[in-house]
C-alpha positions in Angstrom: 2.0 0.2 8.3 3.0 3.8 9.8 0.6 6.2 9.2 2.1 9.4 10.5 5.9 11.0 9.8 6.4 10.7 13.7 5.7 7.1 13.8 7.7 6.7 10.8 10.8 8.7 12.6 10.5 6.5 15.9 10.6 3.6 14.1 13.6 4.2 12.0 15.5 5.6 15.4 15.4 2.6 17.1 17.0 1.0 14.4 20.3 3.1 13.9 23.3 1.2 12.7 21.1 -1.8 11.4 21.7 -3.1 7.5 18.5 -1.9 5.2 17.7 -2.2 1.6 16.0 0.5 -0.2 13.8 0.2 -3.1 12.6 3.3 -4.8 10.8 4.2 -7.6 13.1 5.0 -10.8 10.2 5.4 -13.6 6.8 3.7 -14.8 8.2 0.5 -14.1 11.8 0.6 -13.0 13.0 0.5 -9.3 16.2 0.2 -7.9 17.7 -1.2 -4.7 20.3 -0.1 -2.7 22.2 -1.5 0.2 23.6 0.6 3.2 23.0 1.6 7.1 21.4 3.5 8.4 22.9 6.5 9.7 21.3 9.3 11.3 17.4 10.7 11.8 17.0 14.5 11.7 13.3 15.7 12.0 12.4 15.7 8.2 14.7 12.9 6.6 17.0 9.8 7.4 20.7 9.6 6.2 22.1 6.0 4.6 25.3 4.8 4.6 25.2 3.4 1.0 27.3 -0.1 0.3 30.6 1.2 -1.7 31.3 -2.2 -3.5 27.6 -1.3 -5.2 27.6 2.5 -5.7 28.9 5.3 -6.5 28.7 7.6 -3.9 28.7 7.2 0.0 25.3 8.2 1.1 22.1 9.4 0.5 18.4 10.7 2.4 15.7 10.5 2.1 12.6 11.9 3.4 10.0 10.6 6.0 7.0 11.7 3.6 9.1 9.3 0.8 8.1 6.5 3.3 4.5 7.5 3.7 3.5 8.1 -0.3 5.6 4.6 -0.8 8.0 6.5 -3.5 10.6 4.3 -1.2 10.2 0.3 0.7 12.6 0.0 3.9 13.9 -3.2 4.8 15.6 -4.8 7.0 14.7 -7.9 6.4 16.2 -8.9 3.4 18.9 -6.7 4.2 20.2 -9.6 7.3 19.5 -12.1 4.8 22.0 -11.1 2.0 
C-alpha cells in the first residue's frame, strides 16, 4: 500500500496507457465504477480516459491524496480481466 503522494505518482507513471477500473465513493453506501485509461500524471492529480460506451463524458481526475484517504480503489486488475 503507498503511503506517500510521490510513491503514489511513480506508481501510476509507469503505468500510462494501461486499462484501470475506478471505484469511488458515491454516498454512505453507494460506489461506482468506472472504466477508462489512463492518461496523463501532472504533480497533484492523474487524468482518465473514461470508456464512452459507459459514460457520459470523456474523462475525468482525480487527485493523488483521493488515493491515499481511499475516497478512490485503482485497478488494473480487474480492468485486463473484463
Amino acid at each position: 500500500m503507498p503511503t506517500s503522494l510521490a510513491d503514489i505518482k511513480d506508481r501510476l507513471d509507469h503505468r500510462i496507457g494501461e486499462e484501470l477500473m475506478v471505484i469511488s465513493q458515491a454516498g454512505r453506501k453507494k460506489t461506482t465504477e468506472r472504466h477508462g485509461t489512463l492518461k496523463e500524471t501532472y504533480p497533484a492529480v492523474f487524468v482518465v480516459d473514461l470508456d464512452q460506451d459507459e459514460n457520459s463524458f470523456e474523462r475525468v481526475s482525480y487527485s493523488y491524496t483521493d488515493i491515499l484517504t481511499k475516497n478512490i480503489q485503482v485497478d488494473f486488475d480487474k480492468a485486463a480481466n473484463e
